[in-house]
C-alpha positions as a Python dict, from the first residue, in 0.01 Angstrom:
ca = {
    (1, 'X'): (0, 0, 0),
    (2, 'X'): (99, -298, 199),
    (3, 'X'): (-85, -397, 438),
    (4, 'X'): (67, -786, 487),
    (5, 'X'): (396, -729, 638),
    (6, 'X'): (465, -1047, 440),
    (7, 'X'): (384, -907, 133),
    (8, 'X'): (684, -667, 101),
    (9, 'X'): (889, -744, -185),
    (10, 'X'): (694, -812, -578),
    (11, 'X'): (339, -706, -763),
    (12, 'X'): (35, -845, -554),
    (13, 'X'): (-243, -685, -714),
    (14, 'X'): (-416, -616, -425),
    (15, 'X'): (-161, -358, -292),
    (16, 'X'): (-203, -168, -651),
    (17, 'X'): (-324, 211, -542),
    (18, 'X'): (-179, 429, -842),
    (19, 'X'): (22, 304, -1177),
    (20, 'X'): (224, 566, -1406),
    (21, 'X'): (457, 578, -1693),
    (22, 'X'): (812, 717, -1655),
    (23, 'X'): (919, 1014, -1895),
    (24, 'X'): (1159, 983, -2147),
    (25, 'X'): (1471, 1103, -1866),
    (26, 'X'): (1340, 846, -1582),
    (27, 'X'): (1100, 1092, -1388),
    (28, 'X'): (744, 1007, -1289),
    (29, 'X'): (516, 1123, -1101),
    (30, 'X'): (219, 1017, -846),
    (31, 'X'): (-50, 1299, -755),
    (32, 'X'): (-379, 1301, -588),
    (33, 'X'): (-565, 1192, -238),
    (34, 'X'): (-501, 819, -207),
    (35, 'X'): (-313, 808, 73),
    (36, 'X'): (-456, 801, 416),
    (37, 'X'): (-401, 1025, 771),
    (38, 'X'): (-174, 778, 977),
    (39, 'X'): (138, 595, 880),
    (40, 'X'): (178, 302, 631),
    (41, 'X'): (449, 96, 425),
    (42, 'X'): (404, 160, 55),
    (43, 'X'): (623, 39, -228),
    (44, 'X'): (705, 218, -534),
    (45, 'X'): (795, -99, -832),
    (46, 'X'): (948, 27, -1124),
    (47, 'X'): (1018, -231, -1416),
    (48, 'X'): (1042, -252, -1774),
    (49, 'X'): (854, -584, -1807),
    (50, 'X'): (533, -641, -2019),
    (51, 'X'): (221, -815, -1919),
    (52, 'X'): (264, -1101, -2073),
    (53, 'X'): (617, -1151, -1907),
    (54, 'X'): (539, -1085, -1562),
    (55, 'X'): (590, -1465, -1430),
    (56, 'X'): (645, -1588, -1062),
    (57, 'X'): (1019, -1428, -1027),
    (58, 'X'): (871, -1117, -1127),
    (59, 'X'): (550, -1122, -876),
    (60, 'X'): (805, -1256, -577),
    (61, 'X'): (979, -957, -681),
    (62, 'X'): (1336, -1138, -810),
    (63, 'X'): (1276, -1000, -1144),
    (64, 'X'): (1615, -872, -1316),
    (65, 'X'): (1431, -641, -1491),
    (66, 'X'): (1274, -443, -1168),
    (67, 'X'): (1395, -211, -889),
    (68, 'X'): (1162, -156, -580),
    (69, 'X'): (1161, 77, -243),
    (70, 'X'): (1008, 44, 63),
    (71, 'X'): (892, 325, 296),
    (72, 'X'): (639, 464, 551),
    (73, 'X'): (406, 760, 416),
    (74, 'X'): (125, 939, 515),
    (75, 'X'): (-133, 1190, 293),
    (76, 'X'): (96, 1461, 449),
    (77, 'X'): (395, 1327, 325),
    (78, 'X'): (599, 1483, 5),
    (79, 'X'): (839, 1202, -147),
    (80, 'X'): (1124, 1233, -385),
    (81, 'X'): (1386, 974, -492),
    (82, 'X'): (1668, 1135, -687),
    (83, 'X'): (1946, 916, -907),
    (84, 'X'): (2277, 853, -703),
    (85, 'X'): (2529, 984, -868),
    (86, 'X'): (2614, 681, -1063),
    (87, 'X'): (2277, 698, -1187),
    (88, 'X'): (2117, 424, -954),
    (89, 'X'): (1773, 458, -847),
    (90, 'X'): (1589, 426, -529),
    (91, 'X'): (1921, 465, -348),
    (92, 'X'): (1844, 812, -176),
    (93, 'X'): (1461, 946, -25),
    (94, 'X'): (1428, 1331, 10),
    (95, 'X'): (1070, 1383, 218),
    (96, 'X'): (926, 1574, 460),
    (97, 'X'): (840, 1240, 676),
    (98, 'X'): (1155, 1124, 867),
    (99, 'X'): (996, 824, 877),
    (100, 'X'): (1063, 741, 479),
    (101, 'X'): (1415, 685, 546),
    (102, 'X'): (1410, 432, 804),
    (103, 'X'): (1341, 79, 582),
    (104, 'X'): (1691, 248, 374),
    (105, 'X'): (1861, 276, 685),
    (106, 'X'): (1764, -119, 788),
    (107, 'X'): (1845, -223, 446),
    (108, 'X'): (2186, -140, 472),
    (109, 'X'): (2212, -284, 848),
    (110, 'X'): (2017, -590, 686),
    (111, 'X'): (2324, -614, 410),
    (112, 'X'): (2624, -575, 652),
    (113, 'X'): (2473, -839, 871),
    (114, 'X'): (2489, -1082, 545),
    (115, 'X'): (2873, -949, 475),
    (116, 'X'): (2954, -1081, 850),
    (117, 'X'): (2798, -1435, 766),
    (118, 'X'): (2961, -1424, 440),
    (119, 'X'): (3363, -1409, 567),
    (120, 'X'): (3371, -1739, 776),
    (121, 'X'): (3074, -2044, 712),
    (122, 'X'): (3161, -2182, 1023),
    (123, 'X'): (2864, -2323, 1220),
    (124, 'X'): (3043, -2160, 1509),
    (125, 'X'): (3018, -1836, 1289),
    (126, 'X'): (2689, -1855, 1250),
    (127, 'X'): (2582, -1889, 1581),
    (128, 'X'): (2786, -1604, 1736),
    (129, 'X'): (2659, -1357, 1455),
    (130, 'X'): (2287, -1499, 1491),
    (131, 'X'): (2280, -1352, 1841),
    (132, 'X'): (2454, -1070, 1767),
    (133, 'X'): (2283, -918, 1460),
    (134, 'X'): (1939, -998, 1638),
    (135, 'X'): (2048, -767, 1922),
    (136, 'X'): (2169, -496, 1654),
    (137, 'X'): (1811, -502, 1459),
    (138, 'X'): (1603, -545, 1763),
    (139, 'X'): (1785, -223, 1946),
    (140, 'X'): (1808, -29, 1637),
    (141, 'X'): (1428, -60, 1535),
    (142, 'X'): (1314, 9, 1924),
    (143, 'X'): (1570, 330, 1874),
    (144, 'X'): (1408, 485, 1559),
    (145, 'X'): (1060, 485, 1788),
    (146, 'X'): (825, 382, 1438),
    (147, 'X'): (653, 22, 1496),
    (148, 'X'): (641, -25, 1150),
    (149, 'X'): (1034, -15, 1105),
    (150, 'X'): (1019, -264, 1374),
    (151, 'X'): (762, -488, 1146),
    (152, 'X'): (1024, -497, 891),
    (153, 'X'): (1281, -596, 1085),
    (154, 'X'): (1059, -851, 1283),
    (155, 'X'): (970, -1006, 906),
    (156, 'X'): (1296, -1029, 776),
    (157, 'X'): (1446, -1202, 1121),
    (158, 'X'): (1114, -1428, 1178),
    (159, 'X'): (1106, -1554, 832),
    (160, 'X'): (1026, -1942, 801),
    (161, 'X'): (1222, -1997, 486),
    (162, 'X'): (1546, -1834, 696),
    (163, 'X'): (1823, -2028, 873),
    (164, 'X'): (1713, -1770, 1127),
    (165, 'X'): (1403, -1892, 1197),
    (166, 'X'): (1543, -2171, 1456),
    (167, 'X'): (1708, -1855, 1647),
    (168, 'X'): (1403, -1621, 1662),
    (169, 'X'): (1186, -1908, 1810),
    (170, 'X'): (1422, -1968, 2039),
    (171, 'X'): (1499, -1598, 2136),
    (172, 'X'): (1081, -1563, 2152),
    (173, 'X'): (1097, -1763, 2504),
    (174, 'X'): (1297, -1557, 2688),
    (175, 'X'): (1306, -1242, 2500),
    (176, 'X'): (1063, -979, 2603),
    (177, 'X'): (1088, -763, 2316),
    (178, 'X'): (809, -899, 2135),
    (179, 'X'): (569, -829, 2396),
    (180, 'X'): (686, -488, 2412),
    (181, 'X'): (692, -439, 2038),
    (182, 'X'): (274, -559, 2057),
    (183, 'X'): (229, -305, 2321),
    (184, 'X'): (348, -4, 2093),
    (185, 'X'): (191, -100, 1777),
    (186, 'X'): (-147, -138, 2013),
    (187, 'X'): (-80, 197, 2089),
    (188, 'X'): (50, 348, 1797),
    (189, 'X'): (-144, 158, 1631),
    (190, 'X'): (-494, 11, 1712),
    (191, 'X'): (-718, -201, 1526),
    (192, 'X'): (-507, -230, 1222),
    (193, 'X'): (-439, -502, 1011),
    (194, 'X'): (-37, -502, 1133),
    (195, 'X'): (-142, -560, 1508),
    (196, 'X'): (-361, -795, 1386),
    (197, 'X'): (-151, -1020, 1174),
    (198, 'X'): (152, -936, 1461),
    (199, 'X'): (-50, -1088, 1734),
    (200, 'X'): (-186, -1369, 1548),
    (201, 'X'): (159, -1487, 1427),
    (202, 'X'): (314, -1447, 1827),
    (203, 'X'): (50, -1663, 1944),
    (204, 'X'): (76, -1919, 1621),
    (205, 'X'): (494, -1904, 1704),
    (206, 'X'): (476, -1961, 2097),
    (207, 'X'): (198, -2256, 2074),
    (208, 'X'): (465, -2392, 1818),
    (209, 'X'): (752, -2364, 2122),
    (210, 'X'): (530, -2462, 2349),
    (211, 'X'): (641, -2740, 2602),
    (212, 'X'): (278, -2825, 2721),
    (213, 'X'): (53, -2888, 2385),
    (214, 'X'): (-322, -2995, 2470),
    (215, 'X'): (-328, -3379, 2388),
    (216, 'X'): (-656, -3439, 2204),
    (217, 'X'): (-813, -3724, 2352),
    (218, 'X'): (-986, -3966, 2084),
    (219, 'X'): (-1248, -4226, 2140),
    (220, 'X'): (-1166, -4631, 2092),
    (221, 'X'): (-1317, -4621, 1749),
    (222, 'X'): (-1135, -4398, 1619),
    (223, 'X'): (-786, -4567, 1724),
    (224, 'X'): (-932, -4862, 1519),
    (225, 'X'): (-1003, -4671, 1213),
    (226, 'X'): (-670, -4486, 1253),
    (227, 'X'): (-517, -4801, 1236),
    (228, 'X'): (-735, -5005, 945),
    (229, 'X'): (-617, -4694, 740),
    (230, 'X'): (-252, -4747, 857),
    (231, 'X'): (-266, -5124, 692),
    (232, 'X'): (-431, -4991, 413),
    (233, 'X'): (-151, -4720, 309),
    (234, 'X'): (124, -4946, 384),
    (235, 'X'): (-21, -5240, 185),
    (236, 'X'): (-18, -4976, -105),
    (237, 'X'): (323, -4894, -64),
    (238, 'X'): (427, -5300, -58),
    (239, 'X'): (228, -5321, -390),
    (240, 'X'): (275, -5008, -599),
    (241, 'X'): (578, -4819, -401),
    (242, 'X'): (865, -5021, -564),
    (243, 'X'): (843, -4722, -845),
    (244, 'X'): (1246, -4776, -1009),
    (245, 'X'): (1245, -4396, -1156),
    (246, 'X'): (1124, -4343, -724),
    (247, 'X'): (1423, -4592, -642),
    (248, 'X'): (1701, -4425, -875),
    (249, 'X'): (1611, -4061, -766),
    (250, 'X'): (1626, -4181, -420),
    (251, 'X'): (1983, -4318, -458),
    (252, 'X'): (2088, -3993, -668),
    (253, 'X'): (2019, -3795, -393),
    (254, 'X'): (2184, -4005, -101),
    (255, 'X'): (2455, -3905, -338),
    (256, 'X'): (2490, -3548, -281),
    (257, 'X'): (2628, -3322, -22),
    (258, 'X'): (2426, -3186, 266),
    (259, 'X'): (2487, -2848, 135),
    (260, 'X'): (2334, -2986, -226),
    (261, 'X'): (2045, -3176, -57),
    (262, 'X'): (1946, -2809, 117),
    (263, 'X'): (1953, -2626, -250),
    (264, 'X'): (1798, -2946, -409),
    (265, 'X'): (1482, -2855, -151),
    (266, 'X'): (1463, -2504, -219),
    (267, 'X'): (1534, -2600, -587),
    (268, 'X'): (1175, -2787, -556),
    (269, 'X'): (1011, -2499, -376),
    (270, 'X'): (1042, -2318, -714),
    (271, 'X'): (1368, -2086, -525),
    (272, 'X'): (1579, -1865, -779),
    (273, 'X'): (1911, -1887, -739),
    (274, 'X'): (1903, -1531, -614),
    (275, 'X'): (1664, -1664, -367),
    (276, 'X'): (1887, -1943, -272),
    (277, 'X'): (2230, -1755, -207),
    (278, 'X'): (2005, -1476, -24),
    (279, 'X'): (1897, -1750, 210),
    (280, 'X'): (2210, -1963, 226),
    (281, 'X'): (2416, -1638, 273),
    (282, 'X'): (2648, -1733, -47),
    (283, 'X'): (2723, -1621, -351),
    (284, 'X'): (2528, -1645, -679),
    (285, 'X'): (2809, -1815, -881),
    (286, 'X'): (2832, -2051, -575),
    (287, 'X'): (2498, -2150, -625),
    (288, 'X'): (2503, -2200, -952),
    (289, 'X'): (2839, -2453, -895),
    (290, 'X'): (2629, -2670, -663),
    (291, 'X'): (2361, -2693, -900),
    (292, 'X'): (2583, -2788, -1143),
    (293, 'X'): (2715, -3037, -957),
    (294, 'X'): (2369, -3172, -890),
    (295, 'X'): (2292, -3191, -1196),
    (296, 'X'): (2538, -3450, -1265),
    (297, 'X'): (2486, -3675, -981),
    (298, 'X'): (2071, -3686, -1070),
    (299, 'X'): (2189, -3728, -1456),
    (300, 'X'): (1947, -3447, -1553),
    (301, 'X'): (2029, -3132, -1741),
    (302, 'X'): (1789, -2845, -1645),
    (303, 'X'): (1543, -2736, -1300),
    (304, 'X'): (1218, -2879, -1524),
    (305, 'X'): (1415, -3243, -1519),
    (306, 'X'): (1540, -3193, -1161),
    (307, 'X'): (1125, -3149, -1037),
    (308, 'X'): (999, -3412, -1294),
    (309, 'X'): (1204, -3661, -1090),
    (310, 'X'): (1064, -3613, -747),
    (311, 'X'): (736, -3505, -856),
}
């Protein structure tokens, strides 16, 4: 069950409500009361991985080995999720709730959205398609009348780590949606923790845009101390800052492209490379040419090198 919007993809083990083992032929099965009376998203993670070799790509759910779904259920709801025909799974949801199908349905907006980014990497590309797939998600999730769709939509287009990000808080001055979207999940929805956390990240995203900050006003003394503390750090960086494995990294990576330095950051926030092209809207095998090629301007041979020298 998730309950952080957040939290949508991978194996937090506070969202665990029911494991089971798969039959011989693929099928499983999950029975009993757990669920409750309203609406909720729910995940179903399927993967062949043992205990011992569930690491970070596996909990951020980037594992190779695992296949996940997304959906809204209820304790009324009967689920089923029948192989394609080529034998893929969690491609097709046969339920009772209409609601199931709806995160499917965005998924595949969500992936023809990435195909229009993908054919031209034009900055003037990028900004024409920014506005325009924000309009298409926004209007689509307000048409399928299910807040929680909307959440999932609002997460993927909101999301700090995106080259969206810039876009949404600049669409969240003038844009009313996202006081309209708070209305119906205060309806639908009332004293749960999705208002909760939806309202608490609107007002955390608006005092970011805000123009008119509160300026905290500080007495003499602590001006003084700011600025004893000030001499003190940069007399330890005159001292002990002239580090030459510091200086050489620093030169490598004045080095590289701007599209290099950008994967060399996400590189450092521990990023997969499936993570990287997701977010850079490339390909995999692009990814891994870039890398490559920052490998040999840093002179290092592997990720654990790459974090050694700016660690």
């Amino acid at each position: 069950m998730i309950e952080d919007y957040r939290k949508l993809s991978g194996v937090y083990h506070e969202q665990i409500i029911a494991r089971v083992k798969p039959d011989s032929l693929g099928n499983f099965l999950f029975a009993g009361t757990n669920l409750p009376e309203e609406n909720k998203m729910y995940r179903i993670h399927a993967d062949t991985c043992k205990e011992s070799d569930q690491n970070l790509s596996h909990v951020t759910g980037h594992c190779e080995n695992s296949e996940e779904i997304v959906f809204v259920a209820n304790n009324q709801t009967t689920l089923a999720l029948p192989f394609s025909f080529e034998q893929e799974m969690f491609c097709k949801v046969v339920s009772n709730n209409e609601k199931t199908q709806t995160f499917l349905k965005i998924d595949s907006l969500k992936n023809d959205m990435r195909y229009a980014f993908s054919n031209y990497r034009s900055e003037a590309n990028r900004k024409v398609n920014t506005e325009k797939w924000f309009s298409i998600l926004q209007n689509y999730g307000e048409q399928l009348q299910e807040p929680l769709a909307e959440l999932y939509i609002y997460s993927f287009l909101s999301d700090r780590r995106s080259i969206l990000h810039a876009y949404y808080l600049s669409d969240l001055k003038t844009n009313i949606y996202y006081d309209n979207l708070l209305s119906r999940l205060q309806k639908q929805y009332p004293d749960t923790q999705y208002t909760r956390q939806y309202e608490a990240e609107l007002k955390s995203d608006r005092f970011l845009i805000s123009d008119k900050k509160e300026e905290a006003t500080l007495p003499w003394w602590a001006y003084l101390l700011g600025g004893v503390c000030l001499l003190s750090l940069l007399g330890n960086f005159y001292f002990f800052g002239k580090n030459k494995k510091l200086k050489s990294a620093e030169t490598a990576k004045a080095s590289l492209t701007q599209q290099e330095q950008t994967i060399l950051e996400l590189i450092l926030q521990q990023k997969s490379n499936k993570e990287i092209a997701a977010e850079l809207f490339v390909s995999v095998s692009t990814v891994k040419t870039h890398i490559n090629n920052i490998y040999k301007k840093l002179g290092v041979s592997s990720r654990d090198q790459v974090k050694a020298l700016y660690t």
